[in-house]
C-alpha positions in Angstrom: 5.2 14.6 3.6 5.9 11.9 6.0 9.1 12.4 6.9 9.2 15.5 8.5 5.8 14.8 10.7 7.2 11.2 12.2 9.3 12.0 15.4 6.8 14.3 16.2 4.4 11.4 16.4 7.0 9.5 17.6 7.4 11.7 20.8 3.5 11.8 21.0 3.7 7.9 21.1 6.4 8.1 23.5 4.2 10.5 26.1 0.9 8.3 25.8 2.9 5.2 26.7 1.2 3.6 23.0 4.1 0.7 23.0 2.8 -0.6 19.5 2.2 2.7 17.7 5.4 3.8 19.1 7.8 0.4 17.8 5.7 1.0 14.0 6.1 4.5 13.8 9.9 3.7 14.7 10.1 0.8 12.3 8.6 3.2 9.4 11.3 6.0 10.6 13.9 3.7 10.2 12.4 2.1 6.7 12.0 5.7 5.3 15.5 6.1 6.6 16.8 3.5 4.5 15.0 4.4 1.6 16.7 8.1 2.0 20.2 6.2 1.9 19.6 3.5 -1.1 18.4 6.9 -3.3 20.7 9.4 -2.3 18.1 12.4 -2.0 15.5 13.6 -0.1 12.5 11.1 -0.7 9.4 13.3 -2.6 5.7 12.4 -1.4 5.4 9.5 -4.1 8.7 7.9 -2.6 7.7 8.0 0.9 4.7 6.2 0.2 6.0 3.8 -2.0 7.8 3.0 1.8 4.2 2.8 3.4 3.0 0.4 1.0 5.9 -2.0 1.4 5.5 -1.9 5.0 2.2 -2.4 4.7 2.4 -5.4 2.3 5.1 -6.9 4.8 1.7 -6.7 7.6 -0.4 -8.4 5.2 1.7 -11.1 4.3 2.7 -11.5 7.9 -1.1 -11.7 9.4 -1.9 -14.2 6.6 0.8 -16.3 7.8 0.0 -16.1 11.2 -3.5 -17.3 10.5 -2.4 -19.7 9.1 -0.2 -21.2 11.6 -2.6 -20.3 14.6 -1.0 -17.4 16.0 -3.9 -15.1 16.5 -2.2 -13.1 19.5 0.7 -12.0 16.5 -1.8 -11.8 13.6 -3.8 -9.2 16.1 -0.4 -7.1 16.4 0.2 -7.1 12.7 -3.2 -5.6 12.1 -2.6 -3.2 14.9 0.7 -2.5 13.0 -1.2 -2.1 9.5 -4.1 0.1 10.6 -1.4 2.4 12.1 0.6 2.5 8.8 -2.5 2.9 6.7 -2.8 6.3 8.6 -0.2 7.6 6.6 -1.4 6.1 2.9 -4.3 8.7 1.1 -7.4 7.3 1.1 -8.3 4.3 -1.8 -10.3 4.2 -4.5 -13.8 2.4 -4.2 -14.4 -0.7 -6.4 -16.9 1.5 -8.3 -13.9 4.2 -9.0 -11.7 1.3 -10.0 -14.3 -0.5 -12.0 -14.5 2.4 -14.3 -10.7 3.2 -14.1 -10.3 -0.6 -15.7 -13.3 -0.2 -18.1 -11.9 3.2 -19.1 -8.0 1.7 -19.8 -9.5 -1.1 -21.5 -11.6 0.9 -24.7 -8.1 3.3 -24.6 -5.5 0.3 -25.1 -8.0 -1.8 -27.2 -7.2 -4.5 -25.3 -9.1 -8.0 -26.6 -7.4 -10.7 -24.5 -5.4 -11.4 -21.1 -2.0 -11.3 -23.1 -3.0 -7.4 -23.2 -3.2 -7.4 -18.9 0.0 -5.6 -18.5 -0.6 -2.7 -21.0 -4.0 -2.4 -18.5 -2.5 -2.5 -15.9 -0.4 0.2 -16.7 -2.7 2.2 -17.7 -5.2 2.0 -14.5 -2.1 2.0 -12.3 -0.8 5.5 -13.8 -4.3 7.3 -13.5 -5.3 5.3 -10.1 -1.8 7.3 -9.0 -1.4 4.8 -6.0 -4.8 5.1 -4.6 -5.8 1.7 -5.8 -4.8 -1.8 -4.4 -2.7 -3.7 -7.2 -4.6 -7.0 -6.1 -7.7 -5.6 -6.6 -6.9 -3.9 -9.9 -5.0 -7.3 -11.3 -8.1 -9.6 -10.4 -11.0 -6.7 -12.2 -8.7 -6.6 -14.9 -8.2 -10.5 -15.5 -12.1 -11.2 -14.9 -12.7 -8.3 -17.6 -10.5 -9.3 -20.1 -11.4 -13.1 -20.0 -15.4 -11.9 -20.6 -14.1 -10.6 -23.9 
């Protein structure tokens, strides 16, 4: 659980001086927070990093766009940012794992074409249980269903 371990790393950020790991682990307080309020219970393990993953998505997003427009100084913060959020998210899957995942959902659903991607999905998305980028998963599924 996230939740109850954050102001205490909060407070550790807070003694080493650590400005950025201090503002993210604030801003993930704060989004968790949020998340708390919008559901009306105490968030569960799934929940809370459900919350990691958005924020993390939000760095992503955010460094690509600074690339783009130049802004390496920024795009350097947001990946400061991410790699302190990833802390929190289990480890992933490797492509191999995921690569037999998708094989493995494919022969169950008897999927033939890319109209069958979402059933796939799904399926590799259930048993991956959130240790497997959606990106990564979407493009190995497309490439195997258009080999069919």
């Amino acid at each position: 659980m996230i939740v109850p371990t954050i102001s205490q790393k909060i407070a550790e950020a807070m003694k080493a001086r650590d400005e950025i790991r201090l503002s993210t682990l604030r801003l993930l307080s704060s989004a968790l927070n949020y998340e708390f309020i919008a559901k009306q219970h105490v968030l569960n393990e799934e929940e809370e990093l459900v919350v990691v993953r958005r924020e993390v998505k939000k760095r992503k997003d955010a460094i690509e766009a600074y690339e783009k427009a130049g802004a390496t100084d920024r795009a350097e913060k947001e990946k400061k940012e991410m790699a302190i959020l990833n802390e929190f998210l289990p480890a992933g899957m490797s492509e191999e794992e995921v690569t037999k995942l998708v094989d493995a959902a494919i022969a169950e659903t008897g999927a033939k074409s890319i109209a069958d991607m979402g059933k796939v999905m799904g399926a590799v998305m259930a048993k991956a249980g959130g240790r497997a980028d959606g990106g990564v998963v979407s493009n190995l599924v497309k490439s195997k269903l258009q080999e069919k």
